[in-house]
TIMIKOL-208393 format. One record per residue (C-alpha): y, z, x; chain; residue number from 1. Coordinates in pm, 1 decimal, padded with zeros to 6 digits. Last residue first. Layout:
+----------+----------+----------+-------+-----+
!        Y !        Z !        X ! kette !  nr !
+----------+----------+----------+-------+-----+
!        Y !        Z !        X !     A ! NUM !
...
+----------+----------+----------+-------+-----+
***
This chain:
+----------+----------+----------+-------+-----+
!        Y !        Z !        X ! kette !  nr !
+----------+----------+----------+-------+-----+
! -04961.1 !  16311.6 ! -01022.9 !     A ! 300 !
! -04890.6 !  16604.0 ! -00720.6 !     A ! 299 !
! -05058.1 !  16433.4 ! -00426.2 !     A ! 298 !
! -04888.5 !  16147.9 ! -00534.1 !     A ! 297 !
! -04565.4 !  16261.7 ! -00413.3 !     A ! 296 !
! -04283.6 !  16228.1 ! -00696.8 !     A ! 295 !
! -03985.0 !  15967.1 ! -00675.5 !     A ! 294 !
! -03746.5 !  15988.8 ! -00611.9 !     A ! 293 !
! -03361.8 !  15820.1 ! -00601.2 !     A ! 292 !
! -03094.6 !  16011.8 ! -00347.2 !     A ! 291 !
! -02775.1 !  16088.3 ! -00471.3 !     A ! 290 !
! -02456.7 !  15932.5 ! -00310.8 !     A ! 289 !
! -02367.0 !  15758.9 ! -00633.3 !     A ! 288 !
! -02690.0 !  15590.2 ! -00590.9 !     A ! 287 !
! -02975.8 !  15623.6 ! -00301.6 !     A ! 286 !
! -03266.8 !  15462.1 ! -00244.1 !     A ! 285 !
! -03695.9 !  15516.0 ! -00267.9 !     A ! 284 !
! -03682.8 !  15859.3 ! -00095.0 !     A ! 283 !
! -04038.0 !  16014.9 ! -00159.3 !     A ! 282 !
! -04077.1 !  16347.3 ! -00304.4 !     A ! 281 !
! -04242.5 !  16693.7 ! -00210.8 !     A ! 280 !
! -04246.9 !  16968.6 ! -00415.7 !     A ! 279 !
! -04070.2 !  17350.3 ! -00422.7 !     A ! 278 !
! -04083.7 !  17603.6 ! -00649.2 !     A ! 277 !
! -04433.7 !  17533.4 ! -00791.5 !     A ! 276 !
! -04560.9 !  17717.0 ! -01066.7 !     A ! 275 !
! -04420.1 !  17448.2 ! -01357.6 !     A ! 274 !
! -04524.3 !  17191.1 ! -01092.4 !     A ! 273 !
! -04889.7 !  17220.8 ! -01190.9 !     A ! 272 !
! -04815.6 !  17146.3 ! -01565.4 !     A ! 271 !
! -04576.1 !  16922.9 ! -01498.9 !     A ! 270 !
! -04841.3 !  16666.0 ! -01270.1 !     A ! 269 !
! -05078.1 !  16639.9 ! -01596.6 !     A ! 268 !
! -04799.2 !  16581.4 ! -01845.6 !     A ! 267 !
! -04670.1 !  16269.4 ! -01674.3 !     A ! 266 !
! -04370.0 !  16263.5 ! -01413.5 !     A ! 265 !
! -04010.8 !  16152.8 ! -01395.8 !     A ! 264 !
! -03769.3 !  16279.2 ! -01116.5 !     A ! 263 !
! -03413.3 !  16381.2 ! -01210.5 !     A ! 262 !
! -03169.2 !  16459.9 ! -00913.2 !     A ! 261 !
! -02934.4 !  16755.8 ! -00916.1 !     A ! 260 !
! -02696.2 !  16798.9 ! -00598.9 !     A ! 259 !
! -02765.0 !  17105.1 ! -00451.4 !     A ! 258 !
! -02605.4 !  16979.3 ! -00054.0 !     A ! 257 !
! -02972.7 !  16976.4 !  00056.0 !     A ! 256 !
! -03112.1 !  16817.8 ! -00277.7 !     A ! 255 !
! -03192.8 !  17016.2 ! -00555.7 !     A ! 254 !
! -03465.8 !  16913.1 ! -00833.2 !     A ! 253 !
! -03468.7 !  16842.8 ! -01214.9 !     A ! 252 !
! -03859.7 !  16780.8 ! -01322.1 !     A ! 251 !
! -03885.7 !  16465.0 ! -01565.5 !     A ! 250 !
! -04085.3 !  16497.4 ! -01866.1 !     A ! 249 !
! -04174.0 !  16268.8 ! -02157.5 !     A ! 248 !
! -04240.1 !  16301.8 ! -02511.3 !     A ! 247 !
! -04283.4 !  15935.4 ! -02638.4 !     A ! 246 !
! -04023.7 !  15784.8 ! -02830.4 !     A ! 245 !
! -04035.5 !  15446.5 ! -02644.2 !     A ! 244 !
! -03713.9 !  15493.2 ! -02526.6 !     A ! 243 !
! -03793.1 !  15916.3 ! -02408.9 !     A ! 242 !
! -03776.2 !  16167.8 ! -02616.8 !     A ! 241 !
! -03687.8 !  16439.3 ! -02417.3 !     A ! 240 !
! -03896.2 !  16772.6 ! -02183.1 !     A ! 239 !
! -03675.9 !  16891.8 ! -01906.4 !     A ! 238 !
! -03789.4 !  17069.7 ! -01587.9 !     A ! 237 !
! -03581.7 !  17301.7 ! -01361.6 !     A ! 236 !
! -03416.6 !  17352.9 ! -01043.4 !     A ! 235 !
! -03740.2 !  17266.4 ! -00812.7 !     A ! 234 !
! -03639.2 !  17280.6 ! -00450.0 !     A ! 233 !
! -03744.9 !  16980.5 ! -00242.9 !     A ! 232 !
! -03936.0 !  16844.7 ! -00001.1 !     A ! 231 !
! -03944.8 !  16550.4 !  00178.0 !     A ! 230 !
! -04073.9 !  16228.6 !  00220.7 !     A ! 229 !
! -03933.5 !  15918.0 !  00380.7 !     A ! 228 !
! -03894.9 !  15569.1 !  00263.6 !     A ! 227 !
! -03563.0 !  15559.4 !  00259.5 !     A ! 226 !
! -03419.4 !  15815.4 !  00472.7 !     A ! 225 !
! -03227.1 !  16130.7 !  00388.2 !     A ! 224 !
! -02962.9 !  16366.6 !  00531.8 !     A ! 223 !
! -02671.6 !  16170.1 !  00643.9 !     A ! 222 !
! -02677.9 !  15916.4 !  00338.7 !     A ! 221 !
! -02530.1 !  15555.5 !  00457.7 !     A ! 220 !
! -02285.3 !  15484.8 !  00227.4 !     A ! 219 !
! -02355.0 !  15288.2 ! -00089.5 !     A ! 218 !
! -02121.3 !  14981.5 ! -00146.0 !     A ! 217 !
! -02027.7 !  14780.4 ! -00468.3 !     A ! 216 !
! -01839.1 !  14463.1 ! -00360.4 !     A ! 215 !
! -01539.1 !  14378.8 ! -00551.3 !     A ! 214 !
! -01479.3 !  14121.0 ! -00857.5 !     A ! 213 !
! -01329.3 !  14313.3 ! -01091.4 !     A ! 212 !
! -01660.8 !  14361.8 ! -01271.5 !     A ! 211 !
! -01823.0 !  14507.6 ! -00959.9 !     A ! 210 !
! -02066.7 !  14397.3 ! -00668.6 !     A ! 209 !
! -02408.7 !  14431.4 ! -00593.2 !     A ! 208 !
! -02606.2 !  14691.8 ! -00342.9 !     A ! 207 !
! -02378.1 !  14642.9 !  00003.7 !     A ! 206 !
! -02491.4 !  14862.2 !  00280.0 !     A ! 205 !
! -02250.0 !  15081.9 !  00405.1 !     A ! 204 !
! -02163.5 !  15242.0 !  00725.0 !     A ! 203 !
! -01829.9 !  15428.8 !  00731.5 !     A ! 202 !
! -01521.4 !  15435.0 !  00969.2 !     A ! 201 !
! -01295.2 !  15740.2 !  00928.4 !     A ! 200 !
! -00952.9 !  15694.6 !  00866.0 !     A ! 199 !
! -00873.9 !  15931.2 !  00568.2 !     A ! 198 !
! -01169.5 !  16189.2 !  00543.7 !     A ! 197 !
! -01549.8 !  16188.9 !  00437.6 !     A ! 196 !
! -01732.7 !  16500.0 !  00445.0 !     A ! 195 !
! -02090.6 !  16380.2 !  00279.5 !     A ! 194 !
! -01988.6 !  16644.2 !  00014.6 !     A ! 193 !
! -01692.9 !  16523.7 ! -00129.4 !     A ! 192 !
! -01955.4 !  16153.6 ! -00173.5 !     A ! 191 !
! -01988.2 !  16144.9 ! -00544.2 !     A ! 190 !
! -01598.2 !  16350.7 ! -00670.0 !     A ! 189 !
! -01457.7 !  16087.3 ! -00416.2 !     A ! 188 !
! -01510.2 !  15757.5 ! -00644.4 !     A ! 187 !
! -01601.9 !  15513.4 ! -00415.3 !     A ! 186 !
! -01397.6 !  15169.4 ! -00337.0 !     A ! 185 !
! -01437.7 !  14844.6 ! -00195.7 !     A ! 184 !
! -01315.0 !  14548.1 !  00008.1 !     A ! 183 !
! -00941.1 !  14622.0 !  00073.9 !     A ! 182 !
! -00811.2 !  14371.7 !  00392.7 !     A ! 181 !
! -00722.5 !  14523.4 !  00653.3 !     A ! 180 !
! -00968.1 !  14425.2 !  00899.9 !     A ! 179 !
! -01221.2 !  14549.4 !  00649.0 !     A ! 178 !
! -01135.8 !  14840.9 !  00394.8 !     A ! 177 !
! -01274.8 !  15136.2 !  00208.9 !     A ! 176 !
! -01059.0 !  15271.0 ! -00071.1 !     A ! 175 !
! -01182.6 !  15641.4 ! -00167.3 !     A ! 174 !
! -01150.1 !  15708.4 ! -00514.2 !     A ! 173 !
! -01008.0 !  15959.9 ! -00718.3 !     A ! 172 !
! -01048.1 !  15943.8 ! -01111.4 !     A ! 171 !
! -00746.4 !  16008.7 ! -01340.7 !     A ! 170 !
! -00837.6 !  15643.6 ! -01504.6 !     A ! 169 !
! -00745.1 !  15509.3 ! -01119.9 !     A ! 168 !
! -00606.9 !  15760.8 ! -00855.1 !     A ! 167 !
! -00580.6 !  15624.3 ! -00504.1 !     A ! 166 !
! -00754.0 !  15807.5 ! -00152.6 !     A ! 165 !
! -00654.7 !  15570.3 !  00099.7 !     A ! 164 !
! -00781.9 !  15439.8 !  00437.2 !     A ! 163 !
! -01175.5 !  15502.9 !  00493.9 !     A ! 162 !
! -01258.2 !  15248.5 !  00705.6 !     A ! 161 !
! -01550.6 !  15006.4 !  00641.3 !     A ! 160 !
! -01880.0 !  14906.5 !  00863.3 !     A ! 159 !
! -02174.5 !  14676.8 !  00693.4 !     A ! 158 !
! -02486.9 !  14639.0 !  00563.2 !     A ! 157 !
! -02565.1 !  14322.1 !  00380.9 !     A ! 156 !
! -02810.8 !  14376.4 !  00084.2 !     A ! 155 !
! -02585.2 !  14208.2 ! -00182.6 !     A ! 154 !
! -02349.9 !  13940.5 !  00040.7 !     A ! 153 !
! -02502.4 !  13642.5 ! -00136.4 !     A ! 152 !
! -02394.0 !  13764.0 ! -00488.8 !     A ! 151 !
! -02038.5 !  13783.0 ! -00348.3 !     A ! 150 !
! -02042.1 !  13425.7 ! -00300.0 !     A ! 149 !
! -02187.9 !  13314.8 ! -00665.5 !     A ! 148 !
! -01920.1 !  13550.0 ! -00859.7 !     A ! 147 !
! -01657.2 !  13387.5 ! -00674.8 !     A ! 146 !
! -01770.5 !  13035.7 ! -00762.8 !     A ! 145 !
! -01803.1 !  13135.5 ! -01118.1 !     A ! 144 !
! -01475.4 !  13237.5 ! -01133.4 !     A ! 143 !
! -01372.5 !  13349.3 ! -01511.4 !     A ! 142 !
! -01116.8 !  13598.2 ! -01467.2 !     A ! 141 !
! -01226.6 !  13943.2 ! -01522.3 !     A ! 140 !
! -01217.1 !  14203.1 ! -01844.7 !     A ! 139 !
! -01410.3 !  14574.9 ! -01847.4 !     A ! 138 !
! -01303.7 !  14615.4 ! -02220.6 !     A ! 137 !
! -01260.4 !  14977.4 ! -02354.7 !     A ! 136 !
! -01437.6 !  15192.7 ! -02594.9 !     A ! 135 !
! -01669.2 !  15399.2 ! -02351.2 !     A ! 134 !
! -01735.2 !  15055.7 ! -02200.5 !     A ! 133 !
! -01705.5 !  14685.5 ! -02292.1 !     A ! 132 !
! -01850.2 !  14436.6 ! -02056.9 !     A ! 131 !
! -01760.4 !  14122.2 ! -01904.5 !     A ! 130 !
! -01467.6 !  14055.4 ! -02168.3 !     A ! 129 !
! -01360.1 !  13756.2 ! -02016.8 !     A ! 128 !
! -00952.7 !  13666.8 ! -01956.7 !     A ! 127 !
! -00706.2 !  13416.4 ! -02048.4 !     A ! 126 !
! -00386.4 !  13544.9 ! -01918.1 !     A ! 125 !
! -00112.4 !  13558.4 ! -02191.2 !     A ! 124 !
!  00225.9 !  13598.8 ! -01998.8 !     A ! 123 !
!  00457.9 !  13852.0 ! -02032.8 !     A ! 122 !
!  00536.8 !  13962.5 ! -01721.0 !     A ! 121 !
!  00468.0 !  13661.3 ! -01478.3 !     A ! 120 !
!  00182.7 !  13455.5 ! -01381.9 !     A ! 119 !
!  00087.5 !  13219.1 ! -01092.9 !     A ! 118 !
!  00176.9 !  13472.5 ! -00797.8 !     A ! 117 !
! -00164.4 !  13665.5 ! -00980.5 !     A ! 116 !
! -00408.1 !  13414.0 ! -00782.7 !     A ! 115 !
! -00699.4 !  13585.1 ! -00773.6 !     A ! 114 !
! -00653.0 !  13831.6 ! -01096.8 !     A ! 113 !
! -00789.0 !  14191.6 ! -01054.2 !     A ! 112 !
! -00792.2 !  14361.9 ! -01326.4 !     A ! 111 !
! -00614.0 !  14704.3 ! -01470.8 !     A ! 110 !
! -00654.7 !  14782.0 ! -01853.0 !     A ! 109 !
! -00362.7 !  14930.6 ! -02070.2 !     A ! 108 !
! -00442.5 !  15004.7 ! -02416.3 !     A ! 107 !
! -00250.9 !  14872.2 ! -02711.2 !     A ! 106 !
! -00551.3 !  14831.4 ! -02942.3 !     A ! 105 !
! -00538.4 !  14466.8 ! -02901.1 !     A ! 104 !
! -00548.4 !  14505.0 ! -02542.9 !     A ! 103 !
! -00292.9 !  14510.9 ! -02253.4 !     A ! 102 !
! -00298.6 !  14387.4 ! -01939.7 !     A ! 101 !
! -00240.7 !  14507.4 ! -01564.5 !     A ! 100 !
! -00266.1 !  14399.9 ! -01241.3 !     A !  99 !
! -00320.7 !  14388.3 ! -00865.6 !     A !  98 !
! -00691.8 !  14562.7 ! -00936.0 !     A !  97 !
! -00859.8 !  14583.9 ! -00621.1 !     A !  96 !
! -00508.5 !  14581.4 ! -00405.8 !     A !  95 !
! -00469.1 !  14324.8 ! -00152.0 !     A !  94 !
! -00198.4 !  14156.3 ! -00307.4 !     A !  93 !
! -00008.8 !  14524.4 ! -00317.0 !     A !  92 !
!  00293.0 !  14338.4 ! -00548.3 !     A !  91 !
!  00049.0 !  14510.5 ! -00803.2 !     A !  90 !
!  00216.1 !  14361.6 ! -01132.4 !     A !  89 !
!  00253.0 !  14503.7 ! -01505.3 !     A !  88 !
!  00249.9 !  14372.0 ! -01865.8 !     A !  87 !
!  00062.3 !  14064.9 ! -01880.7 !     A !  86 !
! -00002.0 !  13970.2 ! -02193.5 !     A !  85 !
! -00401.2 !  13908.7 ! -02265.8 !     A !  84 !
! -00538.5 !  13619.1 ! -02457.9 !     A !  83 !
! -00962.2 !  13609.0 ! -02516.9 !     A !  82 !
! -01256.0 !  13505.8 ! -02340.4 !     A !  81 !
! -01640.3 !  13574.2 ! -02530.0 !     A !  80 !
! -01913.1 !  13721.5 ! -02258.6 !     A !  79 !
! -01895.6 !  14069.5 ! -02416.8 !     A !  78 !
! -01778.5 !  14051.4 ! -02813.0 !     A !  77 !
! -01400.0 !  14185.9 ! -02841.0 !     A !  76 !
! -01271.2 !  14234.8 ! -03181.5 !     A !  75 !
! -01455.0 !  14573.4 ! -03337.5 !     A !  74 !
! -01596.1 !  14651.6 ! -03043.3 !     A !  73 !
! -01985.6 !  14714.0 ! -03047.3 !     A !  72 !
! -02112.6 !  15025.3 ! -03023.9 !     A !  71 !
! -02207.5 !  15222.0 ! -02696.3 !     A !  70 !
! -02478.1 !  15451.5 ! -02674.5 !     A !  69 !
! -02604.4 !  15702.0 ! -02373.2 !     A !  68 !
! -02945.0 !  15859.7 ! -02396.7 !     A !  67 !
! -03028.2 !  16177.9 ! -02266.8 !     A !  66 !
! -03351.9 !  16137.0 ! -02036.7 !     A !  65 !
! -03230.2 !  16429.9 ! -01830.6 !     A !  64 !
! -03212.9 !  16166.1 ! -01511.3 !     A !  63 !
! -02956.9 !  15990.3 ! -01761.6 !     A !  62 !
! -03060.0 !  15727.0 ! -01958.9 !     A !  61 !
! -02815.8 !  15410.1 ! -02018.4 !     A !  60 !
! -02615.3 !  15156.8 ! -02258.5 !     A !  59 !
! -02873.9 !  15165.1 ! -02549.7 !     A !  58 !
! -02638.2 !  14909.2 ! -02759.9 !     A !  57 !
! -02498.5 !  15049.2 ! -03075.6 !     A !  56 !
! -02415.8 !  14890.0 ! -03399.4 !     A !  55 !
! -02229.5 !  15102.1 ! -03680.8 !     A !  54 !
! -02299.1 !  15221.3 ! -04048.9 !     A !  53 !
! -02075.8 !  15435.2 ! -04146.9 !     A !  52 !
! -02159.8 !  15745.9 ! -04366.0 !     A !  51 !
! -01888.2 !  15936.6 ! -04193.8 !     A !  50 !
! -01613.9 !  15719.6 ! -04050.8 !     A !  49 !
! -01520.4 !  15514.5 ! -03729.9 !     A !  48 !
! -01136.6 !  15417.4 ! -03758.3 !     A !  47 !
! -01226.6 !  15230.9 ! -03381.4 !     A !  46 !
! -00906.0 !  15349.8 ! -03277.5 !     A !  45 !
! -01069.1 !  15717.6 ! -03188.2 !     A !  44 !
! -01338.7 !  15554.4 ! -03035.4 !     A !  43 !
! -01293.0 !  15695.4 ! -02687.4 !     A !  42 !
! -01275.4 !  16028.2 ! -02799.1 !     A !  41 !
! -01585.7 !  16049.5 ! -03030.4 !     A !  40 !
! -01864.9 !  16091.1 ! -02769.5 !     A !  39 !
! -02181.7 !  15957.1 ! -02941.3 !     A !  38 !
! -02474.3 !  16156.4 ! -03033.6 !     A !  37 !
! -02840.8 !  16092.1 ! -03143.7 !     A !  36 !
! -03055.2 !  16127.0 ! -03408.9 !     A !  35 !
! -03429.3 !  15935.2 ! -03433.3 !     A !  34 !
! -03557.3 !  15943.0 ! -03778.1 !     A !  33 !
! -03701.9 !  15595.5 ! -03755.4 !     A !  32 !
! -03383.3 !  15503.6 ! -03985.6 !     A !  31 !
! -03151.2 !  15598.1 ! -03679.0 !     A !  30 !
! -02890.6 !  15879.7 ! -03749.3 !     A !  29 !
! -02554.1 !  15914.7 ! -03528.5 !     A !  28 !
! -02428.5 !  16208.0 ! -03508.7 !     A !  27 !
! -02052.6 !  16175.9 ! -03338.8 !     A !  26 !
! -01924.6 !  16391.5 ! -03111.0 !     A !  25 !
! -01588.5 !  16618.3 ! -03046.0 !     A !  24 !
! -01657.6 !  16787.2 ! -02697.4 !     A !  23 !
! -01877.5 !  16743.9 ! -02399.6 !     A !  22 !
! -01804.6 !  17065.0 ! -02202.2 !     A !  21 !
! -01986.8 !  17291.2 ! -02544.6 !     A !  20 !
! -02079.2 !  17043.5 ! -02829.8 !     A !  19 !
! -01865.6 !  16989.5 ! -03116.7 !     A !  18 !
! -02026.3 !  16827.5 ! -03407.0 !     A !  17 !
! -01928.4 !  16509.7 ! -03643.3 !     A !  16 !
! -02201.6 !  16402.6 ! -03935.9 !     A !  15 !
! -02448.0 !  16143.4 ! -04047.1 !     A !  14 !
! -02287.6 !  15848.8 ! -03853.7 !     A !  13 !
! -02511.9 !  15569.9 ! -03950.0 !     A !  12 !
! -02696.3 !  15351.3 ! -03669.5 !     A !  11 !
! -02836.7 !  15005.1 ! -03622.7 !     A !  10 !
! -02976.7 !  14892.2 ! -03282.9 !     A !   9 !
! -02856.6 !  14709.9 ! -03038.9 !     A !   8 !
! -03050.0 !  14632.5 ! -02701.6 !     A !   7 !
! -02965.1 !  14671.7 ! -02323.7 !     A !   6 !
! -03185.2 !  14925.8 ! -02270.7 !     A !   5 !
! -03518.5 !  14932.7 ! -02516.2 !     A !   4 !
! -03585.8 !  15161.1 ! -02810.4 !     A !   3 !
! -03962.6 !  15200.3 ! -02904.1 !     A !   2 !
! -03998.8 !  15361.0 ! -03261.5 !     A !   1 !
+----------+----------+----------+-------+-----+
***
């Protein structure tokens, strides 16, 4: 059975399991005999129960080839608008997200709305539901025209200042700005170790911009070059079921600061990297202040 990113598929939760750091979760049985598992704390309101059948999409695979689900909101379909009251203001007008709604379920989502002097408490602000994640709406205004002029900026390198650390979803982030004015943020737990502090001036390039209509920027990495080989220490390698449901392979290594980075390869290159400690890979980008490989062909 091939499974494919971005698709739904059918599931049934078969049972409830608690796995160690990860918690309460979800089995979810496919008819091709396929299981997988679904965090159950963010769908507590969903009144998911056992022997349920339930849509999924294939939201992501990690660099461990674990697969990542998310099923489809009981109200909210992705793309539809719907009525939100307004129930708090950022008088920050700069801010990335200068307000907040509420959702059917009663939780509270921050957005960014352009022209927020327009609305007051209370009001139902006709928002899209861009995408719906870990059990809550990612909602924007509809602006084409804004959507179109960031697009053109993806690629663009440029020079921010470091001038807040804010806490959003009891995450810490980094706010970069530009003359002032607030054009991105990075979540600090993915760059502690590049050393960053309040006030320092960064060099970004800009690789595509986020549902609350803000750039998305990757720093400049101060150990690796795209395009550049080097080597690196093997951690481990992990065998999974990959979309297609072929066995597949992908050799954990360390960078310099130990970060873990996932690197696919066949069954001919594992078997001589199982006695290796150390191989060489080539740099193809960077994400979440991790560098991207890919394996040396010498070793395929």
């Amino acid at each position: 059975m091939k499974f494919e990113k971005g698709s739904w598929y059918s599931f049934t939760i078969s049972g409830l399991t608690n796995i160690p750091e990860k918690g309460d979760c979800y089995v979810l049985s496919h008819e091709s005999g396929r299981k997988m598992l679904l965090k159950s704390s963010f769908y507590t309101k969903y009144n998911f129960v056992l022997g349920q059948n339930i849509e999924c999409r294939i939201d992501k695979v990690n660099c461990s080839g674990q697969i990542f689900l998310e099923p489809k909101h009981p109200i909210y379909a992705e793309g539809n608008l719907y009525s939100f009251p307004l129930i708090k203001v950022n008088k920050e007008e700069k801010s990335l997200f200068n307000a907040t709604v509420k959702d059917v379920f009663d939780n509270e989502i921050d957005v960014f709305i352009p022209q927020i002097k327009r609305y007051k408490i209370n009001d139902s602000i006709l928002l899209k539901v861009v995408q719906v994640k870990k059990g809550a709406a990612v909602l924007q205004q509809d602006k084409p025209e804004v959507i179109t002029t960031l697009e053109k900026q993806i690629g663009k390198k440029m020079k921010l200042r470091i001038t807040n650390i804010t806490k959003y979803n009891s995450e810490d982030y980094y706010i970069l700005t530009e003359e002032n004015i607030d054009k991105a943020k990075l979540k600090v737990k993915h760059f502690k170790k590049y050393g960053f502090a309040i006030g320092d001036e960064i060099s970004c390039q800009v690789t595509g911009f986020d549902l609350n209509n803000s750039i998305v920027v990757e720093p400049v990495n101060p150990w690796y070059v795209v395009g550049k080989s080097y080597l690196f220490k093997v951690d481990s390698i992990v065998e999974y079921v990959d979309l297609e449901g072929n066995i597949s392979y992908n050799v954990i290594v360390l960078d310099i600061v130990k970060n873990k980075c996932g690197v696919k390869v066949d069954d001919h290159a594992v078997t001589r990297i199982s006695k290796m400690n150390k191989i060489k890979c080539k740099v193809k980008g960077f994400r979440k202040g991790r560098p991207q490989l890919e394996i040396d062909p010498i070793y395929c």
